[in-house]
Every structure is written in C-alpha cells, then in structure tokens.
Residue frames as qw, qx, qy, qz and C-alpha x, y, z in Angstrom:
[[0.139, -0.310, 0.093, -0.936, 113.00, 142.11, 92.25],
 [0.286, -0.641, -0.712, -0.003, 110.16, 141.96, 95.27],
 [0.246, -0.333, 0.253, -0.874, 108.05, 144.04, 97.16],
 [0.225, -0.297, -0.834, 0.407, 106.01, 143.84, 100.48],
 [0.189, -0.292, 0.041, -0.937, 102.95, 145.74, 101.19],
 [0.016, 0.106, 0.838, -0.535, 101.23, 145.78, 103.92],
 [0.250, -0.319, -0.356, -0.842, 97.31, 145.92, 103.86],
 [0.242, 0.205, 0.822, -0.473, 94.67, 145.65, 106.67],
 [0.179, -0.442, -0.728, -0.492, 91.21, 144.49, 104.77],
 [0.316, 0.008, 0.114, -0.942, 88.30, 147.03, 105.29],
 [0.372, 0.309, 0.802, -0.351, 84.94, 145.85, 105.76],
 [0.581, 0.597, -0.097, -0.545, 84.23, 147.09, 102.09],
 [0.144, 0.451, -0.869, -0.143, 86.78, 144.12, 101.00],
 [0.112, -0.126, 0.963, -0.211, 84.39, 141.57, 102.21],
 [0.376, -0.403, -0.690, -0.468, 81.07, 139.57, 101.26],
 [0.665, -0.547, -0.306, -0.407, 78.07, 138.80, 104.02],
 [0.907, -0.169, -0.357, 0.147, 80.48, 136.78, 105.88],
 [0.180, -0.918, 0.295, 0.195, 83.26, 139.14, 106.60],
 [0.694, -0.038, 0.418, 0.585, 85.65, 136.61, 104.12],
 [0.060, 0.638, -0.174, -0.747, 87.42, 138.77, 101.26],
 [0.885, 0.375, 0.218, -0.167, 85.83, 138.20, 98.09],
 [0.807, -0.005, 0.348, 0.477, 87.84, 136.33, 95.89],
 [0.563, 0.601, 0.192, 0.534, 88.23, 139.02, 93.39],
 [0.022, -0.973, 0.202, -0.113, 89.71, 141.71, 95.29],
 [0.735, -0.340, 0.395, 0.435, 93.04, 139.22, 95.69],
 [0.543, 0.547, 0.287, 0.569, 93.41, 140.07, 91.72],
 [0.013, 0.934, 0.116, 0.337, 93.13, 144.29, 93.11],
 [0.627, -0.650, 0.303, 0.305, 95.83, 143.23, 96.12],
 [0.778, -0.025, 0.207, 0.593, 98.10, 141.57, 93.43],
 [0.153, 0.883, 0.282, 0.342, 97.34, 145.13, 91.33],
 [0.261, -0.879, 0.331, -0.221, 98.44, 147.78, 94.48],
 [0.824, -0.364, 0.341, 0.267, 101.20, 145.24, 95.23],
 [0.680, 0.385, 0.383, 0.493, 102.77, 145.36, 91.51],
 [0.119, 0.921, 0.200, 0.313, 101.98, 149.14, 91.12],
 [0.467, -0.850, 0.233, -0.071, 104.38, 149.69, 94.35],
 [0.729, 0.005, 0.332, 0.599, 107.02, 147.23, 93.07],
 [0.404, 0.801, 0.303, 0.321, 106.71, 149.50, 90.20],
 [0.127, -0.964, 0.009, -0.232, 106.93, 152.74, 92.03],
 [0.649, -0.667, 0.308, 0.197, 109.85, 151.46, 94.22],
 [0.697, -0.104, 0.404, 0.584, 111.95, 150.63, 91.06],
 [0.030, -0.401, 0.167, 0.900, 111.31, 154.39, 89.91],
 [0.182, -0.113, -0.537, -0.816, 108.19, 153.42, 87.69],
 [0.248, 0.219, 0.325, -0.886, 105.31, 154.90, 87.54],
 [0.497, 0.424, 0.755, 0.058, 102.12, 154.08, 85.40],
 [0.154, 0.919, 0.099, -0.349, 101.20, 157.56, 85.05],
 [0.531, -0.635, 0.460, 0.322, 104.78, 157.85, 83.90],
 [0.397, -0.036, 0.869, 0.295, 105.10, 154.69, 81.75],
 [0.279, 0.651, 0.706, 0.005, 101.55, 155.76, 79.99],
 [0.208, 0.948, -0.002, -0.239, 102.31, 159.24, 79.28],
 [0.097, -0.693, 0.564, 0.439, 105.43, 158.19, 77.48],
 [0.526, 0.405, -0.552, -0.504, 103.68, 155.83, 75.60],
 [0.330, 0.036, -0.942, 0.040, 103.62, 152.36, 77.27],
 [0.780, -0.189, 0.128, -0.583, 101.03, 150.79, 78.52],
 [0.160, 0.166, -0.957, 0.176, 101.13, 147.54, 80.27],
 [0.710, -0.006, -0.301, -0.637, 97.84, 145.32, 79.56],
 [0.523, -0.392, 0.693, -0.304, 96.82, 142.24, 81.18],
 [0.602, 0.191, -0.670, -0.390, 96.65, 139.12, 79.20],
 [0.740, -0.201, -0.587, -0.260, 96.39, 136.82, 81.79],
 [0.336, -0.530, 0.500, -0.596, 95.56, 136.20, 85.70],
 [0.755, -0.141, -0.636, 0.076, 95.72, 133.18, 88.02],
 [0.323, -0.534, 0.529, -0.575, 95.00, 133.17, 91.73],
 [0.637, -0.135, -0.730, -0.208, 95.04, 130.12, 93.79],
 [0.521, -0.501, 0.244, -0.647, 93.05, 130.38, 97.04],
 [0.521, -0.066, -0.796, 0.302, 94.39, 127.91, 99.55],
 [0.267, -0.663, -0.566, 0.412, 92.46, 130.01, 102.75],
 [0.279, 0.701, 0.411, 0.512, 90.86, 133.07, 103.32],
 [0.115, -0.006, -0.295, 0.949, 91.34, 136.53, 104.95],
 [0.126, -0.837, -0.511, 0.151, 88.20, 138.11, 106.91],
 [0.151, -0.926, 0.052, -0.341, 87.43, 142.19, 108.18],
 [0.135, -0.944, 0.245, -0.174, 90.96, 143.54, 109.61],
 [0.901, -0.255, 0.148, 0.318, 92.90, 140.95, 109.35],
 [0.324, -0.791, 0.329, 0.403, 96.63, 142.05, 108.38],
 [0.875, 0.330, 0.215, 0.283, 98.09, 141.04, 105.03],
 [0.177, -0.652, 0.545, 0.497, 101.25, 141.12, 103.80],
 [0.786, 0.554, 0.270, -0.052, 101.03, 140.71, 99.81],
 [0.548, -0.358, 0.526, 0.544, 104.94, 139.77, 98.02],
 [0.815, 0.478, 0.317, 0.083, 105.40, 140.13, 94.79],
 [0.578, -0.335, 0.670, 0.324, 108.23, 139.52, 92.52],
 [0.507, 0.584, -0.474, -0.421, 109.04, 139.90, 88.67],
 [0.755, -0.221, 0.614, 0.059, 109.18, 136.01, 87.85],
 [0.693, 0.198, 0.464, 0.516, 109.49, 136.22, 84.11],
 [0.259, 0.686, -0.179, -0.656, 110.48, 138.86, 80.97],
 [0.592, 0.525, 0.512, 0.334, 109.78, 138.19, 77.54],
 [0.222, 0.248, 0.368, 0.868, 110.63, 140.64, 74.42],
 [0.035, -0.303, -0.514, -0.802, 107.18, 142.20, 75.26],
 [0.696, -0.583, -0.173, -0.381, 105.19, 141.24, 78.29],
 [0.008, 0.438, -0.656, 0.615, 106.40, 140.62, 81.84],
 [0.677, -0.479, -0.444, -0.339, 105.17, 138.38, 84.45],
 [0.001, 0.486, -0.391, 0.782, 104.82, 139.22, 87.59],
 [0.604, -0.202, -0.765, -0.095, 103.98, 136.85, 90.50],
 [0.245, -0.604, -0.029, -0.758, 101.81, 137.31, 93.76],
 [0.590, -0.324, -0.739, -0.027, 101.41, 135.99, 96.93],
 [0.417, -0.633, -0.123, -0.640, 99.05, 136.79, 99.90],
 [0.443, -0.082, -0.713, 0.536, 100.08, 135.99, 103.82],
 [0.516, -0.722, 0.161, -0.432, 98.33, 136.84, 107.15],
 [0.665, -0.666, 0.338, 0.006, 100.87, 136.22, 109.52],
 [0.159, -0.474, 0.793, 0.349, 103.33, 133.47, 108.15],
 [0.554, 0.250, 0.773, -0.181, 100.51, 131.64, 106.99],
 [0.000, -0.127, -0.694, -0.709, 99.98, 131.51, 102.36],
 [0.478, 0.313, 0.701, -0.427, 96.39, 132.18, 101.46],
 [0.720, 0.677, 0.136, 0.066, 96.31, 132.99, 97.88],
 [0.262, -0.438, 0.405, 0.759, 99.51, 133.06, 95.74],
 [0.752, 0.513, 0.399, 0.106, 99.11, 133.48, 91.75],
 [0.432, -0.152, 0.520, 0.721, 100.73, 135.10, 88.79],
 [0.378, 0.843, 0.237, -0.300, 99.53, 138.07, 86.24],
 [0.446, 0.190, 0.472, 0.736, 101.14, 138.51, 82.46],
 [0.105, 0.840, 0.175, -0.502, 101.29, 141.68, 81.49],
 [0.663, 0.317, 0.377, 0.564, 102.03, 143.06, 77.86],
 [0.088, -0.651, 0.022, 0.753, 103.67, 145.93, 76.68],
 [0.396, 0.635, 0.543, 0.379, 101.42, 147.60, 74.06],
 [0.149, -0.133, -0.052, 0.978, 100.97, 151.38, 72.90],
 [0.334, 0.282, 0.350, -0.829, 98.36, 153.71, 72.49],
 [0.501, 0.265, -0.553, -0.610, 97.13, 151.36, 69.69],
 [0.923, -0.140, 0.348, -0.085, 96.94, 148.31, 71.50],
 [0.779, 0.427, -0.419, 0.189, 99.86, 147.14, 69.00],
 [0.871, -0.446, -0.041, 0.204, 102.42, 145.41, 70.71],
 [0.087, 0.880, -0.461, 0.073, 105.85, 147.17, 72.08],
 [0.691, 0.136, -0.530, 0.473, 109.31, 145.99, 73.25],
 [0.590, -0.768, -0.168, 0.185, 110.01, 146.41, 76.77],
 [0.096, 0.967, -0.167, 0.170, 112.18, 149.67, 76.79],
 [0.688, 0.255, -0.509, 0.450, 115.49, 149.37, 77.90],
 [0.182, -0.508, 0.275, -0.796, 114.83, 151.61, 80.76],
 [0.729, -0.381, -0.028, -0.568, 112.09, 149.80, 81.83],
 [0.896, -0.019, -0.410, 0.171, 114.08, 146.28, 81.75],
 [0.520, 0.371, -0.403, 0.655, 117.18, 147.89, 83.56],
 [0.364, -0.479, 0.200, -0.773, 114.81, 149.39, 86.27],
 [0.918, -0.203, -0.034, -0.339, 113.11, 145.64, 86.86],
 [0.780, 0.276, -0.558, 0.058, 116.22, 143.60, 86.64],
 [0.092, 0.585, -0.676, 0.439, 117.96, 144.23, 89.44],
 [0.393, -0.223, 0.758, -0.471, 117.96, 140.85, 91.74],
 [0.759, 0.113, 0.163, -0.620, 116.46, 139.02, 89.33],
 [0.811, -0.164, 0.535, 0.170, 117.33, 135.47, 88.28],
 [0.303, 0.439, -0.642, -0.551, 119.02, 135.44, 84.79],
 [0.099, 0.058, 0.945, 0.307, 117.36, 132.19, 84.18],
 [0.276, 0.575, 0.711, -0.295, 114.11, 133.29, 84.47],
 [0.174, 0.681, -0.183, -0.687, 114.69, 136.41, 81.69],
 [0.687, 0.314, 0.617, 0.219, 113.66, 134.89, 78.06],
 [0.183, -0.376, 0.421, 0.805, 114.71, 136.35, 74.83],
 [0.006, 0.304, 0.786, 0.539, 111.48, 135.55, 73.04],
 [0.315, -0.093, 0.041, -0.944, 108.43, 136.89, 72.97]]
C-alpha cells in the first residue's frame, strides 16, 4: 500500500531561516499516514470510536537536506511491516525528485486501556492490498 500527498510548507513550518524545523517532518509523516489511512477506507475517528487506537512506539527520521518557505513536497508513504499488533509504516519526503528526509514510525494497536489489541481483520484486509507478503510477520 502507498500514498502521495502533496504539501507546500507555510511560513509557520519554518525556524528564523525559512528551513523546516526538523520536527514537523514527524507531523508530514502523520498527515501522510492519516490519508493512506483515509484512502484505504480508515478513519481514526472511525478506528477510535470502535475501540482501536493506534499509539506510537517508535519514530525515526533521517534528514539528508532540507525544505525552506513554499517549497513543494511530495511526502510517500507505504505500510512496510505488520505484526500481530502494531504496524509500521514508512515515510519519505521529496521536493522535486530530490529525497530529503525518509524514516519509519511503529505504531501499536492498543484500546481504551492502553492494553494491547490484535489488528482487526478489517483493518489488516483494508491495509494489505499491494503489499509484499514477505514483509507481513506473524508475531508480535
């Protein structure tokens, strides 16, 4: 599974300099995922009012160049792994054809306890399509 979304950085996206701070790549990878999401018929809103919730456990961004005020980005992302329980879900950040940050967020699926779910069948059967079968893990 990928998605593409387009974004032009706002001059609220940026330090002194007009570069984008580093932490709003983690909020691109965020609206990037959220629209995968939406495009394979889930919602958060959705997914959270039926009980799931999908927590971050862990983020990685590696910044290879940066993006300024109004530049164009096009931000990919791609389901790259599934576990029994958490999903990961991998990002990467382009102005023009050119990388500037790619990384990877792990996401678990917990409930309104924080205790840890299985990933619904729904949810798996919504994400799978186009995805590698080697990359799909039976553990957790």
């Amino acid at each position: 599974m990928f998605h593409s979304l387009t974004y032009r950085v706002p001059y609220a996206d940026t330090d002194q300099m007009g570069v984008v701070y580093h932490a709003n790549y983690l909020v691109y990878f965020e609206r990037s995922r959220t629209e995968m999401l939406r495009a394979a018929g889930l919602t958060y809103r959705e997914l959270e009012q039926g009980g799931l919730f999908l927590a971050v456990t862990r983020a990685v961004c590696n910044y290879r160049r940066s993006a300024g005020y109004d530049d164009l980005l096009e931000i990919r992302s791609r389901v790259s792994e599934i576990r029994r329980a958490s999903l990961s879900i991998s990002s990467e950040v382009y102005r023009d054809a050119e990388l500037l940050v790619d990384g990877c967020i792990t996401l678990a699926a917990i409930d309104r306890q924080h205790k840890p779910l299985r990933l619904p069948d729904f949810f798996l059967t919504a994400i799978r399509p186009g995805l590698d079968s080697a990359l799909v893990r039976s553990s957790t």
